[in-house]
C-alpha positions as CSV (number, residue, x, y, z in Angstrom):
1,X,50.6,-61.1,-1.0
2,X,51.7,-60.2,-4.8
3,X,54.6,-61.0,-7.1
4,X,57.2,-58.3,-7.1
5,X,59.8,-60.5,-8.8
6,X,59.3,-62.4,-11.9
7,X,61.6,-64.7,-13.2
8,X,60.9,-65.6,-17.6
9,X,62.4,-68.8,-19.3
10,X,62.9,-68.4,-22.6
11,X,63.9,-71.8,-24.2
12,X,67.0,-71.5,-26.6
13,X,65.1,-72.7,-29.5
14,X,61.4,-71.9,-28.9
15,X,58.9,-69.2,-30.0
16,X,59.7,-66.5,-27.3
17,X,57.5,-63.6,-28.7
18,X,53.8,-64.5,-27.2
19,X,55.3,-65.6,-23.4
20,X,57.3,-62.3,-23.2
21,X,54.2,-60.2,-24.2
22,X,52.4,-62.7,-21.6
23,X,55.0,-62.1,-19.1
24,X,55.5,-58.4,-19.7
25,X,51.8,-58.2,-19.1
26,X,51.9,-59.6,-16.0
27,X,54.8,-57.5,-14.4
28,X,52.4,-54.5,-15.6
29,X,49.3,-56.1,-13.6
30,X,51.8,-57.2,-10.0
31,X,54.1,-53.8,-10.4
32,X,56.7,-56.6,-10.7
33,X,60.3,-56.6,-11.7
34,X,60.8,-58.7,-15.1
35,X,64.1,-60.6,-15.0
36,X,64.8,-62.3,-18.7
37,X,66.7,-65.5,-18.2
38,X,67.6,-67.8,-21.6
39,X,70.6,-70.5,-20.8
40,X,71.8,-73.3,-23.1
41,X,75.1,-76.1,-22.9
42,X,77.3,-77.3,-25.2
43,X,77.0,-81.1,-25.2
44,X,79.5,-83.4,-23.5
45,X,82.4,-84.8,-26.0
46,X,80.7,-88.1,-27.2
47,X,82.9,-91.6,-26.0
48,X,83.4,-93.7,-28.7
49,X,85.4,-97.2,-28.7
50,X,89.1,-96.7,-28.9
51,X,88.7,-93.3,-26.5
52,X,86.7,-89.9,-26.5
53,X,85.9,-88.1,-29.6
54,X,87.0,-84.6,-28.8
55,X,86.3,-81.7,-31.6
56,X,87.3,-78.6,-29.7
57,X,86.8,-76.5,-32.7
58,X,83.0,-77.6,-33.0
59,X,82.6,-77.2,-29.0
60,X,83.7,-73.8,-29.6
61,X,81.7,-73.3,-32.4
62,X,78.4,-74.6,-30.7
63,X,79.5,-72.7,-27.8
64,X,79.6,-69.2,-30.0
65,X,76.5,-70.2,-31.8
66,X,74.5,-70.2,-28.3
67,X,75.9,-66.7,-27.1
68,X,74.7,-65.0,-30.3
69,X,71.2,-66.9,-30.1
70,X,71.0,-65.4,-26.2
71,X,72.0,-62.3,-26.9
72,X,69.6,-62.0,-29.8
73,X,66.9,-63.4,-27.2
74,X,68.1,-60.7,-24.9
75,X,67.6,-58.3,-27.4
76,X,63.8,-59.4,-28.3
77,X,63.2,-59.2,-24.6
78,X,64.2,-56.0,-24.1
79,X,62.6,-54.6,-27.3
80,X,59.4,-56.0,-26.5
81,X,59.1,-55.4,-22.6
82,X,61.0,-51.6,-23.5
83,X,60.1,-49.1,-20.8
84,X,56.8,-50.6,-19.4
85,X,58.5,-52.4,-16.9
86,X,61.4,-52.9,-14.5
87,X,63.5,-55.3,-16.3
88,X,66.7,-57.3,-15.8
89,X,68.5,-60.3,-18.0
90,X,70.4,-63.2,-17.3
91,X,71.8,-65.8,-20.2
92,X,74.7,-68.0,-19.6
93,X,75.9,-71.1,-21.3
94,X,75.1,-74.0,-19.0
95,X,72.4,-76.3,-17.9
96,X,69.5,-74.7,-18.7
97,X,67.2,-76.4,-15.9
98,X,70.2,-75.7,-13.5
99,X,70.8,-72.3,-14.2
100,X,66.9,-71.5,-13.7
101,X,66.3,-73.4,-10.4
102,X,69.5,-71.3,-9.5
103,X,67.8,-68.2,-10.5
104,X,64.8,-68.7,-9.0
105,X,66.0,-67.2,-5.3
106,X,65.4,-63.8,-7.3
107,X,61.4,-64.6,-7.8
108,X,58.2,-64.9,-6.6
109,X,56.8,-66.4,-10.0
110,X,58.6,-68.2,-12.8
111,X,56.8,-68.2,-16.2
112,X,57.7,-70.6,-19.6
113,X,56.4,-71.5,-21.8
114,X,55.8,-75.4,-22.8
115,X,59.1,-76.9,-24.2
116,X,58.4,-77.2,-27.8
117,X,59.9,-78.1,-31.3
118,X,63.1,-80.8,-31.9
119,X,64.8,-79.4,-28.5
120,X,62.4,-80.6,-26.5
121,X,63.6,-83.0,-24.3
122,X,67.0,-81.9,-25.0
123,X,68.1,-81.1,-21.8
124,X,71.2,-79.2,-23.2
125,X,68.5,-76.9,-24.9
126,X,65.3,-76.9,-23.2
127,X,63.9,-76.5,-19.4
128,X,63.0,-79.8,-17.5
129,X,59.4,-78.8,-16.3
130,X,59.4,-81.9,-14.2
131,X,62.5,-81.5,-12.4
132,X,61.8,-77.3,-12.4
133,X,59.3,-77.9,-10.3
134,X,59.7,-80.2,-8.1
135,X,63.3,-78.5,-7.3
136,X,62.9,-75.0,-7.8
137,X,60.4,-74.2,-4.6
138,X,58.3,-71.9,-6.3
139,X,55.2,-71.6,-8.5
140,X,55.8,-72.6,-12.1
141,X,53.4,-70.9,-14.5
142,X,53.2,-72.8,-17.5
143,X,51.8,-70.9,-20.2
144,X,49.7,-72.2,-23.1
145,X,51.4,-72.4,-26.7
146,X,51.1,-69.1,-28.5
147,X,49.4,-66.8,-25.8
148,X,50.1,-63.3,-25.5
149,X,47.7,-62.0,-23.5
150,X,46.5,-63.3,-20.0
151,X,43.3,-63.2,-18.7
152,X,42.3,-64.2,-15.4
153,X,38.3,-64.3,-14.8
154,X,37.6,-68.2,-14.6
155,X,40.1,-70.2,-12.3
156,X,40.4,-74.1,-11.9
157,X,42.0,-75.4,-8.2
158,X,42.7,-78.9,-8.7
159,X,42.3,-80.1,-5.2
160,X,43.7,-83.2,-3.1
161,X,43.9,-82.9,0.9
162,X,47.8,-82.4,0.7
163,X,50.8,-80.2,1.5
164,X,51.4,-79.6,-2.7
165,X,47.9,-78.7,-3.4
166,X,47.8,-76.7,0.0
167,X,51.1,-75.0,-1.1
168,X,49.7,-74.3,-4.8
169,X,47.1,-72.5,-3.6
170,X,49.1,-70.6,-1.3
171,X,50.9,-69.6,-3.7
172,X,48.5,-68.9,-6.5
173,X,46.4,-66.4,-4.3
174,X,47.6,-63.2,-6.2
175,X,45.9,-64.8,-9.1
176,X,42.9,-66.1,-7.0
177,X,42.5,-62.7,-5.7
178,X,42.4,-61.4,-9.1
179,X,40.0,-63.9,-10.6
180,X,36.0,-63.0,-10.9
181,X,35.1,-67.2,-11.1
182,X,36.8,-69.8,-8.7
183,X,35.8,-73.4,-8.6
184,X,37.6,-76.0,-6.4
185,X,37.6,-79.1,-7.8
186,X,38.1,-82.9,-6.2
187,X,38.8,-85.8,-8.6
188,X,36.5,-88.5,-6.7
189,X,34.3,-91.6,-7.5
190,X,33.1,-91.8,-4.1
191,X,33.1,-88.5,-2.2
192,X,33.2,-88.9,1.3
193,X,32.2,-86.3,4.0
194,X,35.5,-85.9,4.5
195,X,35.5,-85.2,1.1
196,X,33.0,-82.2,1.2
197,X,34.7,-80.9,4.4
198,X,38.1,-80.3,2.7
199,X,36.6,-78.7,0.3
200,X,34.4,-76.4,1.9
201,X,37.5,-75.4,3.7
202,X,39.4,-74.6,1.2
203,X,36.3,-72.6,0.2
204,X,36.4,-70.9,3.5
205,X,40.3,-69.9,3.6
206,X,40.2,-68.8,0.0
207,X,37.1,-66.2,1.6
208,X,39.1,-65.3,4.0
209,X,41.3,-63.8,2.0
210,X,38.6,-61.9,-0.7
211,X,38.1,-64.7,-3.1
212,X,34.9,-66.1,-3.4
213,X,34.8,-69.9,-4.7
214,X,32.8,-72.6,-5.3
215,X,33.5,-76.3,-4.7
216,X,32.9,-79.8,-7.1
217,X,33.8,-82.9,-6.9
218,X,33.8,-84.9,-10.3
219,X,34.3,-88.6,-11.5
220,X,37.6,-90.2,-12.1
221,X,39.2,-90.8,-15.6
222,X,41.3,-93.9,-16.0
223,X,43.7,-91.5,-18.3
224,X,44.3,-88.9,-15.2
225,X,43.1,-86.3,-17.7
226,X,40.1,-85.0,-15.4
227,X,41.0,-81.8,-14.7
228,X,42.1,-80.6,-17.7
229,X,39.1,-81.8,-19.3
230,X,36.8,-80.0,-16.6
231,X,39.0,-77.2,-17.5
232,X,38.4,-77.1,-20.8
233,X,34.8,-77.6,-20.5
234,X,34.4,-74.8,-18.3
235,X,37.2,-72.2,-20.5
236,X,39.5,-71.9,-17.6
237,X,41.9,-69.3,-17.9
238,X,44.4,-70.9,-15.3
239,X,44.9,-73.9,-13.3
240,X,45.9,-73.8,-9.7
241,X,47.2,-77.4,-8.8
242,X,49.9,-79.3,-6.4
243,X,52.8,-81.5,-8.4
244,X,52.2,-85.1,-7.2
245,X,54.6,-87.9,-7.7
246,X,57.0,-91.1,-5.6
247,X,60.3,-91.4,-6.2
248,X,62.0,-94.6,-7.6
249,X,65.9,-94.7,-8.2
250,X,66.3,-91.0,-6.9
251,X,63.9,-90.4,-10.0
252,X,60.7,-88.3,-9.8
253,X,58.0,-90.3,-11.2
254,X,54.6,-88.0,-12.2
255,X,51.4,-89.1,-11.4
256,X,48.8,-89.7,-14.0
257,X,46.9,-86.3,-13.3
258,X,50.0,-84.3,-12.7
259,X,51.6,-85.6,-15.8
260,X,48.2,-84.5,-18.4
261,X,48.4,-81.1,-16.8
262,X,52.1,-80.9,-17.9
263,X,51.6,-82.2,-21.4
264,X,48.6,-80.0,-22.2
265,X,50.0,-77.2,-23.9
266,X,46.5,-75.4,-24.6
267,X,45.9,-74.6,-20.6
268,X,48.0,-71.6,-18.7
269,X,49.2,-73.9,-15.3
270,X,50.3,-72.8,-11.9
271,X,52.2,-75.7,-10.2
272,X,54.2,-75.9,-6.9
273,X,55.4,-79.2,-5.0
């Protein structure tokens, strides 16, 4: 298994530079094909009392202002992936979270970085991580701010005995099978044998298929920030984990663990549901 298709958000507003060198470094290592994709929407015309506040000539402003920003995106993408690598674009003005999930029938891998700056949580100018992943089946790698070059020696599987984390690790084997240290890890006050036998087969597949792991189980945190402190301790270059969370009012609602990996913007994250 590899990545021969590699879809790249680049938020509207955010500090694109580092994740395209990032990105373009990993279509280099996968013989991939790079696909650009930046996408922003003009907010709807506000309702006000006495009837809808309409400016069509600031729409169409706004709406001129985000072509120029994409195609100057565009243009940094291509400048900086140049000839190295099999590239393609796609910028629109829409939903950017939409548009994305749309485009990601073209991949094997999306990349982004973490949503940062006063568009975060904008969703007419910034991705949805939440609902990119939980809607987009594929793995989401969520790069760390700043980070331009990836390395991949010391992995981190986050492990629970379920279809997400089963399906993150399927998916994350072109990076296990890259990685020189592998450690599966359990979140677990009271490891079972049960426990130990899930992990040791997780072990065993990942052996199967070249990569040679180790597994630990560690002590809960009431915060849910246990594996991305163990990460951190142990200078993981990536983390491999499933997307957990229960729906309420057609809502995705994360879980405490799920929901620290997301916000920790120091940490390169592979995620799948």
């Amino acid at each position: 298994m590899s990545y021969k298709s590699i879809v790249l958000n680049l938020d509207i507003d955010g500090m694109v530079a580092p994740v395209i060198k990032l990105a373009v470094d990993l279509a280099q290592r996968f013989d991939a094909r790079l696909i650009g994709l930046s996408a922003a929407d003009v907010p709807p015309p506000v309702v006000m009392e006495g009837g809808v506040a309409f400016e069509g000539e600031s729409m169409m402003r706004q709406r001129k202002n985000i072509e120029r920003r994409i195609g100057d995106l565009r243009a940094e993408f291509e400048s900086l992936a140049g000839a190295s690598v099999d590239t393609g674009w796609r910028g629109a003005v829409g939903n950017p979270t939409r548009l994305l999930i749309d485009s990601t029938r073209l991949a094997d891998l999306i990349v982004t970085a973490s949503p940062e700056g006063a568009s975060s949580g904008n969703v007419h100018r910034s991705t949805d991580l939440g609902n990119l992943i939980l809607q987009s089946g594929r793995p989401v790698l969520v790069a760390s701010t700043n980070q331009e070059n990836f390395r991949i020696n010391k992995v981190l599987v986050g492990w629970k005995d379920t279809r997400e984390a089963r399906r993150a690790v399927t998916d994350a084997m072109p990076f296990l099978q890259m990685a020189q240290q592998v450690r599966v890890i359990t979140i677990d006050d009271d490891a079972t044998d049960q426990t130990w036998n899930s992990l040791n087969d997780v072990v065993a597949f990942l052996s199967s298929h070249g990569v040679k792991a180790k597994a630990d189980v560690f002590p809960e945190e009431s915060d849910g920030g246990s594996i991305a402190d163990v990460a951190e301790a142990m200078h993981a270059d990536l983390i491999i984990s499933g997307a957990y969370g229960h729906s309420r009012f057609r809502e995705w609602i994360f879980g405490g663990a799920t929901r620290s990996l997301l916000e920790n913007d120091r940490l390169n994250r592979v995620m799948s549901n």
